[in-house]
DSSP file (Angstrom, degrees, kcal/mol; ACC not computed):
  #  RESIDUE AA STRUCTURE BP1 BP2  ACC     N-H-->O    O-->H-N    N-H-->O    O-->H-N    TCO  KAPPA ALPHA  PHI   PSI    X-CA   Y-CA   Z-CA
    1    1 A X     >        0   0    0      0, 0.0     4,-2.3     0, 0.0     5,-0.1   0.000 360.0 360.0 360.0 -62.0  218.8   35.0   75.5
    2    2 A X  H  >  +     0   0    0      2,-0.2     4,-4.1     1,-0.1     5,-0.4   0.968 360.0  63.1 -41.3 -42.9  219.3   34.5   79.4
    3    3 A X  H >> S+     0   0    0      1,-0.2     4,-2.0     2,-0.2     3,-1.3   0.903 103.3  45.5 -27.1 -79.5  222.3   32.0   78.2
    4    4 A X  H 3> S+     0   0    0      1,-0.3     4,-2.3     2,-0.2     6,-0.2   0.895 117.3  46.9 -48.0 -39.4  224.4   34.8   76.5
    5    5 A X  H 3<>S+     0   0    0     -4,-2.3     5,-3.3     1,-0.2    -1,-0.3   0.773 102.0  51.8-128.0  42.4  223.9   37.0   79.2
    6    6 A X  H X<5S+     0   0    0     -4,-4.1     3,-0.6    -3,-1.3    -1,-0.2   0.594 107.0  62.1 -93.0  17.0  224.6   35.2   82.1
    7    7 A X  H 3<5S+     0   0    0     -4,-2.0    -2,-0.2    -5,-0.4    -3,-0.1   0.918 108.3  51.5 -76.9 -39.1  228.2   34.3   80.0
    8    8 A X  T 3<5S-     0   0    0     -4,-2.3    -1,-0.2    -5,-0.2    -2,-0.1   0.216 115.3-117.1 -47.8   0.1  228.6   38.0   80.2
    9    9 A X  T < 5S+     0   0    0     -3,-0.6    -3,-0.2     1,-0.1    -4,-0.1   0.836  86.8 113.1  76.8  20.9  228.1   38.6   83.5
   10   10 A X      < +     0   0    0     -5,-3.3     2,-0.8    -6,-0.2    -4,-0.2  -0.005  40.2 114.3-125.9  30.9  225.0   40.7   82.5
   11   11 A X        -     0   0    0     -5,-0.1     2,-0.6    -6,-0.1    -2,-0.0  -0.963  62.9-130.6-116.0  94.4  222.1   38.5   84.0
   12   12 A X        +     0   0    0     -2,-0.8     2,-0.4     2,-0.0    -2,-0.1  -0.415  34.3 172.1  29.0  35.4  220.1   39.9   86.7
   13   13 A X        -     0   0    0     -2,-0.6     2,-0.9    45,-0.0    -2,-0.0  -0.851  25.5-154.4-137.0 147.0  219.8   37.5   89.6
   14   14 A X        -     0   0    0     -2,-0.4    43,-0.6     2,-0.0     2,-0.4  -0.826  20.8-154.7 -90.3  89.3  218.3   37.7   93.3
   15   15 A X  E     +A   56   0A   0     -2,-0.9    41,-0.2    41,-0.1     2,-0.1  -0.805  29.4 143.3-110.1 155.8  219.8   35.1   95.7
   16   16 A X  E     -A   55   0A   0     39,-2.7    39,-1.2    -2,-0.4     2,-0.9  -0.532  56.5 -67.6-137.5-170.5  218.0   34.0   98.4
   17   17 A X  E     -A   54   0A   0     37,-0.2     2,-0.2    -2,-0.1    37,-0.1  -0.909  45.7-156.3 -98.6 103.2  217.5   30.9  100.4
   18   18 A X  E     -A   53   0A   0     35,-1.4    35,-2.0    -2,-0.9     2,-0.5  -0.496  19.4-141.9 -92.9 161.5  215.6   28.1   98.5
   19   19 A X  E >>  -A   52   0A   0     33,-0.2     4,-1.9    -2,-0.2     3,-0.6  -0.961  25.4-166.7-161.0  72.5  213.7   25.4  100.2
   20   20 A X  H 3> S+     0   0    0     31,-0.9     4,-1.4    -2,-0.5     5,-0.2   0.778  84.6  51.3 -59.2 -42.7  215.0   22.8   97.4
   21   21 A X  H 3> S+     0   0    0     30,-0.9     4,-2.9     2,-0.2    -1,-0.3   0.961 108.6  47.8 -67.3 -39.3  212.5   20.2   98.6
   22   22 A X  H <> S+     0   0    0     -3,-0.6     4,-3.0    29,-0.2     5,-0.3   0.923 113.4  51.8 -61.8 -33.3  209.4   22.7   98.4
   23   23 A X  H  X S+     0   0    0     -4,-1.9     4,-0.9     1,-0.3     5,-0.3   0.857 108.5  54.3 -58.7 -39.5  210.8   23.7   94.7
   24   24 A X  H  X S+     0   0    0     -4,-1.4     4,-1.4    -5,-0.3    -1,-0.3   0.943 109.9  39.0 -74.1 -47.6  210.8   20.3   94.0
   25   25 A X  H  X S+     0   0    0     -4,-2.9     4,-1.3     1,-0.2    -2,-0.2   0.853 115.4  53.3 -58.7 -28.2  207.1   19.5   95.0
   26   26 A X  H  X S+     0   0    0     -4,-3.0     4,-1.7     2,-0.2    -1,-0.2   0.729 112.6  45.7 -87.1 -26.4  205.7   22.8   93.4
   27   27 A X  H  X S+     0   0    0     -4,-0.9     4,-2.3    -5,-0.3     5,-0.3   0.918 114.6  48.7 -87.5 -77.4  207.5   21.9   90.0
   28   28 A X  H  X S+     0   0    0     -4,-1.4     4,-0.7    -5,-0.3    -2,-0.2   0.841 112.4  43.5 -26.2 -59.4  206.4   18.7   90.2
   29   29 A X  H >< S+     0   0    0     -4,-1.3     3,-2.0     2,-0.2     4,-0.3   0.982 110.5  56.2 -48.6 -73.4  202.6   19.6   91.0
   30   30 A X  H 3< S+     0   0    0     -4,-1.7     3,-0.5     1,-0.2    -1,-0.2   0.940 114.6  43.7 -36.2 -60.5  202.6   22.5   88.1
   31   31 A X  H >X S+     0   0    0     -4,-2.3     4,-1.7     1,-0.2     3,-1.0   0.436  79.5 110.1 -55.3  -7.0  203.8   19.4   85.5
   32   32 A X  T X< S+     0   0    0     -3,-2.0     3,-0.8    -4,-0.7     5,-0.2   0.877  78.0  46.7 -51.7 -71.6  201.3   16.9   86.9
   33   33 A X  T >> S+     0   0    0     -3,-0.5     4,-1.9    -4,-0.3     3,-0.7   0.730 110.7  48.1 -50.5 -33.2  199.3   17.0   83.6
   34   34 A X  H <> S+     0   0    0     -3,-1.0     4,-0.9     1,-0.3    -1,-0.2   0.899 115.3  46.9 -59.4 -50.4  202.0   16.7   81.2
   35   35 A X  H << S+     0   0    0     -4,-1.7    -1,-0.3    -3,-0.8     7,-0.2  -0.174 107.7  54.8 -76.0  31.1  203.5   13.6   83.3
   36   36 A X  H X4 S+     0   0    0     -3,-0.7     3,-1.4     3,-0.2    -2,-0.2   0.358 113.6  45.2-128.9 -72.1  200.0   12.0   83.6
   37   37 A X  H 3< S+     0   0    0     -4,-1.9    -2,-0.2     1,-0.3    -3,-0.1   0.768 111.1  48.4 -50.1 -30.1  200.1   12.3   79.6
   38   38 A X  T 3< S-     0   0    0     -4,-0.9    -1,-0.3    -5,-0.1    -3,-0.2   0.282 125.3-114.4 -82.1  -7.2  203.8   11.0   79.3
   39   39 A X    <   +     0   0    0     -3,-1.4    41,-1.2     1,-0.2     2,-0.2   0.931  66.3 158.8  72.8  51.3  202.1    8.4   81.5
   40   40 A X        -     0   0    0     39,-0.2    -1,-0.2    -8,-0.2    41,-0.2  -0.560  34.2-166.5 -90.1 160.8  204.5    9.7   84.5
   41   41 A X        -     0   0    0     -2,-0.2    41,-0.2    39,-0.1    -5,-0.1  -0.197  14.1-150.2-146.6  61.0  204.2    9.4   88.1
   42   42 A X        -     0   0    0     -7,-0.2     2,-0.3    39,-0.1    41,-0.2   0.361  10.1-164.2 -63.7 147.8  206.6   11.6   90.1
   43   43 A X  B     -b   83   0B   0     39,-3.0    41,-0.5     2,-0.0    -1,-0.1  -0.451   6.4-153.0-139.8  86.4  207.2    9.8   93.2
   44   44 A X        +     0   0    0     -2,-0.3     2,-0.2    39,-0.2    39,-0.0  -0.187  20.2 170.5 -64.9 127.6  208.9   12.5   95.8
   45   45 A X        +     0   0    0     42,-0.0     2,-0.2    40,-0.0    42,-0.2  -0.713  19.5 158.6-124.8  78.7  211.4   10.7   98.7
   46   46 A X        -     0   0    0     -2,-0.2    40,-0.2    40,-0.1     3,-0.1  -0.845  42.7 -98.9-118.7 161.7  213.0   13.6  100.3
   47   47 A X        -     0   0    0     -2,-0.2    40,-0.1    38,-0.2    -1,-0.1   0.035  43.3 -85.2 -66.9 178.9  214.4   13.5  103.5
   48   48 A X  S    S+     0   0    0     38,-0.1    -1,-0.1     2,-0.1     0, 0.0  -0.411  97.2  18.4 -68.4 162.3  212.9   14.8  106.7
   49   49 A X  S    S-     0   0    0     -2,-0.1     2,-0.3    -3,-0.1   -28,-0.0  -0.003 102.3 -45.9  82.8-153.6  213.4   18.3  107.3
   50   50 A X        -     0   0    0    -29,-0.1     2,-0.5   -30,-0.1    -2,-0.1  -0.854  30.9-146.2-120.0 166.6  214.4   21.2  104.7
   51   51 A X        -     0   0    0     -2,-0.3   -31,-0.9    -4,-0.1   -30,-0.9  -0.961  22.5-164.0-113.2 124.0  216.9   21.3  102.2
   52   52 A X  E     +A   19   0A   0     -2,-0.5   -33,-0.2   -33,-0.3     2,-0.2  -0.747  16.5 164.0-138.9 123.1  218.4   25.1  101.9
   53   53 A X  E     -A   18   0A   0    -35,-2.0   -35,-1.4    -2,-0.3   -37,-0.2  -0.785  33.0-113.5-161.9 133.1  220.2   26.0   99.1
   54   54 A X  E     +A   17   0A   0     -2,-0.2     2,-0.2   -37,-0.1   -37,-0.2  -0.247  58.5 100.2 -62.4 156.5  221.4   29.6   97.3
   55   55 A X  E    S-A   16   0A   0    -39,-1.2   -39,-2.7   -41,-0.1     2,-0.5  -0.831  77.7 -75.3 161.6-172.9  220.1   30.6   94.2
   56   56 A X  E  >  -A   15   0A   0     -2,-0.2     4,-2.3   -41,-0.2     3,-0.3  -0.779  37.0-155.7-123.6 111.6  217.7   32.8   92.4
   57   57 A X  H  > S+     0   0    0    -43,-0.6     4,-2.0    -2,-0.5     5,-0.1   0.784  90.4  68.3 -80.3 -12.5  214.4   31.0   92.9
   58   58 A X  H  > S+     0   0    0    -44,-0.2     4,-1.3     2,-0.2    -1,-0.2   0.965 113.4  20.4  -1.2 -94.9  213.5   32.6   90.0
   59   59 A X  H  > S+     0   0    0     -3,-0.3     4,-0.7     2,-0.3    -2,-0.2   0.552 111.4  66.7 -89.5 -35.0  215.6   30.9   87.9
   60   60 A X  H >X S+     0   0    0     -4,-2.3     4,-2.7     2,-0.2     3,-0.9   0.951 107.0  48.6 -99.6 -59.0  216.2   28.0   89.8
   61   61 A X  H 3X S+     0   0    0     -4,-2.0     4,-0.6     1,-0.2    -2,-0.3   0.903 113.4  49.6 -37.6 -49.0  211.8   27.2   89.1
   62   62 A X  H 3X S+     0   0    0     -4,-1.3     4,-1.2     2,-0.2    -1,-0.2   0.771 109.9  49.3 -75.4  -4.3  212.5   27.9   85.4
   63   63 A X  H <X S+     0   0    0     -3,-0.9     4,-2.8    -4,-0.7     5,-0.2   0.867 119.4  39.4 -82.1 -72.7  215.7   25.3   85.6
   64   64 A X  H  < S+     0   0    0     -4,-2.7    -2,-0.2     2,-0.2    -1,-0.2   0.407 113.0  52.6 -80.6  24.9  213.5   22.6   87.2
   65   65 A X  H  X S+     0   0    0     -4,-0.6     4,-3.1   -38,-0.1     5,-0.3   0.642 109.5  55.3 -82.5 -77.2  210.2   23.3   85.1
   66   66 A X  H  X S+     0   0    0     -4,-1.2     4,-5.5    -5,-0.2     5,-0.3   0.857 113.1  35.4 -43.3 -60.8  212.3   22.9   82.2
   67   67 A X  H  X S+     0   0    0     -4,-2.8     4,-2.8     2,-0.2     5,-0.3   0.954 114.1  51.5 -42.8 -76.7  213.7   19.4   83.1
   68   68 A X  H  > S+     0   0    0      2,-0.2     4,-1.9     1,-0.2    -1,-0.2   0.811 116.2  50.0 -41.0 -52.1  210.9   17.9   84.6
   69   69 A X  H  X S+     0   0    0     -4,-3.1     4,-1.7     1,-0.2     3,-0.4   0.969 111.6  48.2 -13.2 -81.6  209.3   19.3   81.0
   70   70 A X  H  X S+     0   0    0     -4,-5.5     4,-2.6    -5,-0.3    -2,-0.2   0.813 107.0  51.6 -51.5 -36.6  211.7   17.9   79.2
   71   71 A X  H  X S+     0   0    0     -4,-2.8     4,-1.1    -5,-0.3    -1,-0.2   0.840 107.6  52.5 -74.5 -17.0  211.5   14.6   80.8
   72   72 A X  H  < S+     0   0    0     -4,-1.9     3,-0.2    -3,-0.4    -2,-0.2   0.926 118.3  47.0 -73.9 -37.7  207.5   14.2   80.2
   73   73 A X  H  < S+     0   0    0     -4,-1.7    -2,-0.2     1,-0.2    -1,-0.2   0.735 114.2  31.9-104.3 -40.5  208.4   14.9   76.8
   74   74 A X  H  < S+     0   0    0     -4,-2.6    -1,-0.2    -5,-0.1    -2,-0.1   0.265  94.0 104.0 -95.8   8.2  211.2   13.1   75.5
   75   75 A X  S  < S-     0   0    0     -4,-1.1     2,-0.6    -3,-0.2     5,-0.0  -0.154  80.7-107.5 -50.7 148.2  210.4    9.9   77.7
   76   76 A X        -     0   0    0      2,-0.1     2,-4.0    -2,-0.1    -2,-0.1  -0.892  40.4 -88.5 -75.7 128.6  208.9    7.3   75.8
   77   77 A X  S    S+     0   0    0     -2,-0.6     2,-0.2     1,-0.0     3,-0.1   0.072  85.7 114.3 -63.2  47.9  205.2    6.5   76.2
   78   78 A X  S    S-     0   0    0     -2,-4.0    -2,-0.1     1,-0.1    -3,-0.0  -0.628  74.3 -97.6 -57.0 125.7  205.5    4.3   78.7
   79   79 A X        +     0   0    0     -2,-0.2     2,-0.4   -39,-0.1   -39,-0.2  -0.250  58.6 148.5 -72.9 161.7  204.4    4.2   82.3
   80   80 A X        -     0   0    0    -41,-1.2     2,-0.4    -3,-0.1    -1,-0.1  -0.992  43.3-123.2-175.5 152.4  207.1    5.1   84.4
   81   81 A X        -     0   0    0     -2,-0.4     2,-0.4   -41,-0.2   -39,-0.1  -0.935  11.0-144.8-125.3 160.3  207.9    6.5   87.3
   82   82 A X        -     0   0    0     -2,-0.4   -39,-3.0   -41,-0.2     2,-0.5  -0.993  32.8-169.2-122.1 114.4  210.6    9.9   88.2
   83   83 A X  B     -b   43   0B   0     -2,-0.4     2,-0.2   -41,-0.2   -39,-0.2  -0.916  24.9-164.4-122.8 141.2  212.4    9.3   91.6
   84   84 A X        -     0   0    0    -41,-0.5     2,-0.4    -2,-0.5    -2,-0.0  -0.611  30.7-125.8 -94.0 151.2  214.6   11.4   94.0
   85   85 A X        -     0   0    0     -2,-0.2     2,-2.1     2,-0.1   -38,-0.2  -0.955  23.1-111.6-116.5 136.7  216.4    9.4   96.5
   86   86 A X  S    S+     0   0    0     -2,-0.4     2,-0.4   -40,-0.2   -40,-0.1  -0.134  76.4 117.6 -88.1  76.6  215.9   10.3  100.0
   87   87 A X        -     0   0    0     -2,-2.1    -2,-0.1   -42,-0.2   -40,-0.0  -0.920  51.2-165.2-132.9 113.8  219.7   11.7  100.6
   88   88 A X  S    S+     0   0    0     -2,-0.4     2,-0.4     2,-0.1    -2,-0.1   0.223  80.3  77.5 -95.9  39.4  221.0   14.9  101.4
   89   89 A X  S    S-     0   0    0      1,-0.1     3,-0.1     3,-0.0    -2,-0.1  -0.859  94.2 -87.6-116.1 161.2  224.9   13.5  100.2
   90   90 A X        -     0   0    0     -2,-0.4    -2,-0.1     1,-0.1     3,-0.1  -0.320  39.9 -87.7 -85.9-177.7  225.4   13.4   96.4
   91   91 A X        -     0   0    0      1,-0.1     2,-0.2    -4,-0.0    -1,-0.1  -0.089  44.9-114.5 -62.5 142.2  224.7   11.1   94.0
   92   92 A X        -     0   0    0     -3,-0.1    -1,-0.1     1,-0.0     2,-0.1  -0.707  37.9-109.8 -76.0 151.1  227.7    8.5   93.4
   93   93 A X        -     0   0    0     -2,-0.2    -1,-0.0     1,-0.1    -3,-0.0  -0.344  18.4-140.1 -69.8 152.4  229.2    8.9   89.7
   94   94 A X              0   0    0      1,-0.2    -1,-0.1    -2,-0.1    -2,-0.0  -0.311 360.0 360.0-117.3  59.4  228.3    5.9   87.6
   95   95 A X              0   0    0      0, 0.0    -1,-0.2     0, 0.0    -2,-0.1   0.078 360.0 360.0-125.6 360.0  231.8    5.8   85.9
């Protein structure tokens, strides 16, 4: 439902100033039990200080719920670990 309407331009959204590292521990934390059953281990590297980024924190919690979800779930059951690497530059493409 959100999909369709933020392709219409008819979605709602509050931006503010997200604290990208705390969103990332608090997601994590909420999933703990799911990734303890997918026999996951999140293992958080983020750099010193905070990572600021716009968006609708909202939305931005239900984006990274969902993933982090998705990864406990479609993982195989296997121990494992999920890691961020401690960089505020992006990722290099792997093409």
């Amino acid at each position: 439902m959100e999909a369709s309407k933020a392709s219409t331009g008819n979605l709602s959204v509050e931006i503010t100033t997200v604290l990208l590292g705390e969103l990332v521990s608090q997601v994590t934390g909420s999933t703990r039990t799911g990734s303890k059953k997918a026999g996951l281990y999140p293992v958080l590297q983020l750099p010193e200080g905070k990572i600021p980024a716009l968006g609708d924190g909202r939305y931005l919690w239900r984006i990274m719920d969902n993933l982090f979800s998705n990864v406990c779930n479609m993982l195989c059951p296997a121990p494992g670990c999920i890691s961020t690497p401690p960089s505020r530059t992006a990722m290099p493409s792997s093409t």
